[in-house]
N, C-alpha and C positions, 0 to 999 in steps of 0.2 A: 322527719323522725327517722330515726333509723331503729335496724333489726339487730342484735347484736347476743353471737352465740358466746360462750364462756365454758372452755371444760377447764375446772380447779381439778388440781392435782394431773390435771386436766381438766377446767368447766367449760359449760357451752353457753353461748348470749344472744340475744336477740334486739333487733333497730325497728320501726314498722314505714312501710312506702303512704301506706293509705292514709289520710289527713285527718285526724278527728279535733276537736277545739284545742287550745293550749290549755296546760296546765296553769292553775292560778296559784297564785304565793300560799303557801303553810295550806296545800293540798284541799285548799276549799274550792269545788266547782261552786259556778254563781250559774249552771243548768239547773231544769225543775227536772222533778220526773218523768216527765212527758216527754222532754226533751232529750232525756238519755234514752228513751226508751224506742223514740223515733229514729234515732242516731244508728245504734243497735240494729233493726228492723233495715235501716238502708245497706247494711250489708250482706243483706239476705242472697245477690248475686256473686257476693266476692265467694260466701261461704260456700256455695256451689261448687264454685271453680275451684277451689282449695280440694276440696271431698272430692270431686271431681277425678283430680289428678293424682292424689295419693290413692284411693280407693279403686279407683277405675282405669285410670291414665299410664302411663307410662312410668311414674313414681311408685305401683302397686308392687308392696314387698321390700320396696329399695333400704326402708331404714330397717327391717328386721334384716337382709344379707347383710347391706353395709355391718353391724352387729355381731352378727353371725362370726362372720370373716376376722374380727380383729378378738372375740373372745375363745374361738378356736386356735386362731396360733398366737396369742400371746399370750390368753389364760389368767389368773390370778392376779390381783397389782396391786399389794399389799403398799400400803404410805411408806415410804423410803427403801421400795425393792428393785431391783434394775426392772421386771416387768413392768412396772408401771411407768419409767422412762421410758422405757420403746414403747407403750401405748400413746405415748403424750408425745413422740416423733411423729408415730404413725399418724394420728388424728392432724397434727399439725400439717404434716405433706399432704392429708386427703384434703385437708380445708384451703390450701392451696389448690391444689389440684382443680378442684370445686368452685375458682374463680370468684371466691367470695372475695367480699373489703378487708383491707389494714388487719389481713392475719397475722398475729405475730404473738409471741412467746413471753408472759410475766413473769420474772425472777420471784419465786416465793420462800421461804423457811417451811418444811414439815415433819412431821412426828417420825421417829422411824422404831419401831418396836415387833422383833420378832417373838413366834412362840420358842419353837423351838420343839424337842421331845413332850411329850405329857402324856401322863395315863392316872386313871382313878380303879382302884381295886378294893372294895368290899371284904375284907377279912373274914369278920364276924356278923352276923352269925352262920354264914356260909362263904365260898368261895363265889365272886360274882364280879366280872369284868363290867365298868361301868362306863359306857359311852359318854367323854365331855370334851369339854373345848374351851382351852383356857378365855378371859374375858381380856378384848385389847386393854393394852397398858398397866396389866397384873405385872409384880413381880416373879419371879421363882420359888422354888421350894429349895432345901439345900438338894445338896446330888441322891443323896439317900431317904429324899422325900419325907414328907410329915404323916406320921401313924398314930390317931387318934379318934378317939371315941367322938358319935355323932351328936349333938343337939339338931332334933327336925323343929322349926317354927312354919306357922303361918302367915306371921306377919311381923314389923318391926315391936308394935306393941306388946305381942308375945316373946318376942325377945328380951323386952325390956322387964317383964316383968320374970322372966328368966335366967336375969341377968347372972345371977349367983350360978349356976349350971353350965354355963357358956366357957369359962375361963378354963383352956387346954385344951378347948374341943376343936372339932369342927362345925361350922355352924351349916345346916342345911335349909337351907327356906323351898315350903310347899305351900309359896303363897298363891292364891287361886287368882287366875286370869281375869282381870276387870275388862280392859281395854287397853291397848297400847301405854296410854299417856302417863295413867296409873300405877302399872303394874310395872314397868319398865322402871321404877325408881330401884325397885330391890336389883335389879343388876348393875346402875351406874351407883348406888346408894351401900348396897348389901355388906359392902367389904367392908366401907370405914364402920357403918353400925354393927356389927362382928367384933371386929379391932376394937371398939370401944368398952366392948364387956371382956376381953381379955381372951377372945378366940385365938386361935392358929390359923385357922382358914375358912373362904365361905364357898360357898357351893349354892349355886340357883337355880331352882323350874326353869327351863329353857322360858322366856317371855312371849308365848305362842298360846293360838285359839285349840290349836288342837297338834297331835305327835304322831311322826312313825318311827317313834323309837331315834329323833335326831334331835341332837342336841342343837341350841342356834347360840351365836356368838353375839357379840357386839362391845362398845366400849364400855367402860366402868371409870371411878374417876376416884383418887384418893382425897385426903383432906389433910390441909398444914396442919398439923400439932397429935395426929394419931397416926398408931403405928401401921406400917403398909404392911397387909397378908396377900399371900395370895388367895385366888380365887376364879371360879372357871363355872361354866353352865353344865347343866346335866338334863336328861330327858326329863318329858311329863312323866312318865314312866316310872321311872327310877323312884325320880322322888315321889310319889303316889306310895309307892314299895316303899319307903323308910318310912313313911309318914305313919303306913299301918302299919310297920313292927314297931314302930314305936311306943305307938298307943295300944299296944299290947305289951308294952313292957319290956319289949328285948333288946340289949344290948347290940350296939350297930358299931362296927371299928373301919375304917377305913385308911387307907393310905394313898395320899397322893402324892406326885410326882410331876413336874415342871420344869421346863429349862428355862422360861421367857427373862427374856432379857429386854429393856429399852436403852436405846443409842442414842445420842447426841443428835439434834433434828438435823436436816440434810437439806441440801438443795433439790430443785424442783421448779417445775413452772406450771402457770394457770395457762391455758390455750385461746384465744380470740380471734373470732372474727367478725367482722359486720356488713353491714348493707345498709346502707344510706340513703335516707327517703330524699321523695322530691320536694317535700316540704316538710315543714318542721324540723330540718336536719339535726339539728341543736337536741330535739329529745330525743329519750333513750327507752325501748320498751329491752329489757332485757330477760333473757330464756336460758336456763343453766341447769346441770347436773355436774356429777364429779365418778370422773375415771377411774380415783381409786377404787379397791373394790376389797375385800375379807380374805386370807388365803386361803379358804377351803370349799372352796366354792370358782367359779366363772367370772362371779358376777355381771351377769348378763341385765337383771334387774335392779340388784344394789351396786353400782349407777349405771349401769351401760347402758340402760332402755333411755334414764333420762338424757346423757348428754348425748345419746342419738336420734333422741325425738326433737331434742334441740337444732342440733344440727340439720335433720331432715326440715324442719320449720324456712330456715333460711333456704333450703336446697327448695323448697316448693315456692315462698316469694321470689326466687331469682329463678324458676322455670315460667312463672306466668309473667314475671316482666311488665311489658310496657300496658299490659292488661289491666293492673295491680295501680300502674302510676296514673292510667288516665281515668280512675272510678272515683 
């Protein structure tokens, strides 16, 4: 079996040394549960050694510097920014470096879409700079940005039953935080249901349990046959604030402002390395995260922690060695 890291855009993979049964055709084991469960339990000394040597050993800290070190000076590595090819150099020469298996570099196609300028300004019924961040793969505003009155909803359903009030506005969703899986629809979903009822633009609750007043980003996704708005995240905050002058009745005007642009996808590559078990060579346990990361931010977490725990994974299989192959 082998370990095999994978960083996309840079990902990171994983092979494994230690032997467990073969895998059987169309992923049916023919073990009982006793038998998995025994299996499991016989690795109670590997897991030692493993905890051992990241926790205690000479590997304590390595994958948070290693980390450290490449989001300190490379920083940001937005999908089709030169930052994110000098990260995906860099990890490629450490993972050499690192004397792992058949490092080598996958030719890939990826998105390339900057923001560019943006800002959100509150009019009416006060003057009020609003903290937001356009959503990946929005369009722009024209240069002289879109000035229009608010619709606040809570939900798509209110929208639609809104529909009639929606056409020219801006639409603002205060939709309340379920759980991730949930609520995350109104930011990849938000824009096309906006655009459907005949908005100008959508605006969303940052998709967070709780705020300091920061807006969070992420993609959003248009739809063949409606028209593309822009559209951007805004604080809990913020929107809490339109939500009650709303429903107090006060006219809300806003103007926003956007330069985002998307580019013709760009070349790129996925990153690999492996380790090659002593047996099973033929399978594959594979371990990955991805290099790119949001530009306004590090991302140290959205993905640097993953494709370095990855990587650290195979750096602790190839410190224990011949430990690892005779258990």
């Amino acid at each position: 079996m082998k370990f095999l890291i994978f960083a996309y855009f840079g990902v990171v993979h994983l092979l494994s040394l230690c032997s467990g049964k073969p895998i059987y055709k169309n992923d049916v084991s023919k073990r009982t549960f006793q038998e998995v469960k025994e299996e499991i339990a016989s690795y109670g000394d590997i897991a030692k050694a493993i905890i051992n040597l990241a926790v205690y050993g000479k590997a304590q800290n390595r994958s948070y510097e290693r980390l450290a070190l490449l989001v300190d000076t490379v920083g940001p590595r937005l999908s089709g920014s030169k930052n994110l090819e000098k990260a995906i150099q860099i990890m490629y020469q450490n993972l050499q470096r690192d004397g792992l298996d058949n490092v080598h570099l996958e030719p890939v196609r990826i998105p390339h879409w900057e923001r560019g300028e943006e800002s959100a300004v509150m009019l009416e019924p006060r003057t009020h700079k609003i903290a937001m961040l356009g959503l990946g793969s929005s369009i722009g505003t024209p240069p002289e940005g879109i000035t229009a009155e608010v619709l606040v909803v809570t939900s798509f359903d209110e929208l639609q039953r809104r529909a009639s009030e929606a056409r020219g506005k801006i639409v603002v969703y205060n939709q309340p935080y379920i759980n991730y899986s949930k609520t995350v629809q109104y930011r990849t979903q938000g824009a096309v249901e906006a655009a459907k009822v005949g908005a100008l633009a959508s605006l969303i609750r940052s998709v967070a349990s709780f705020s300091i007043y920061s807006p969070h980003t992420g993609i959003q996704e248009y739809q063949d046959g409606v028209p593309k708005i822009p559209t951007a995240c805004i604080t809990v905050e913020d929107a809490e604030m339109m939500s009650r002058m709303a429903a107090n009745g006060i006219k809300i005007v806003i103007q926003l402002k956007m330069a985002a642009k998307t580019y013709p996808d760009t070349d790129s590559f996925n990153t690999v390395a492996e380790i090659t078990g002593s047996k099973y060579p033929e399978q594959v346990v594979l371990v990955s995260g991805h290099l790119d990361s949001w530009d306004v931010g590090q991302g140290a977490m959205d993905d640097g922690g993953g494709a370095f725990i990855s990587w650290e994974a195979l750096s602790l299989i190839k410190d224990l060695g011949k430990y690892l192959e005779n258990c």
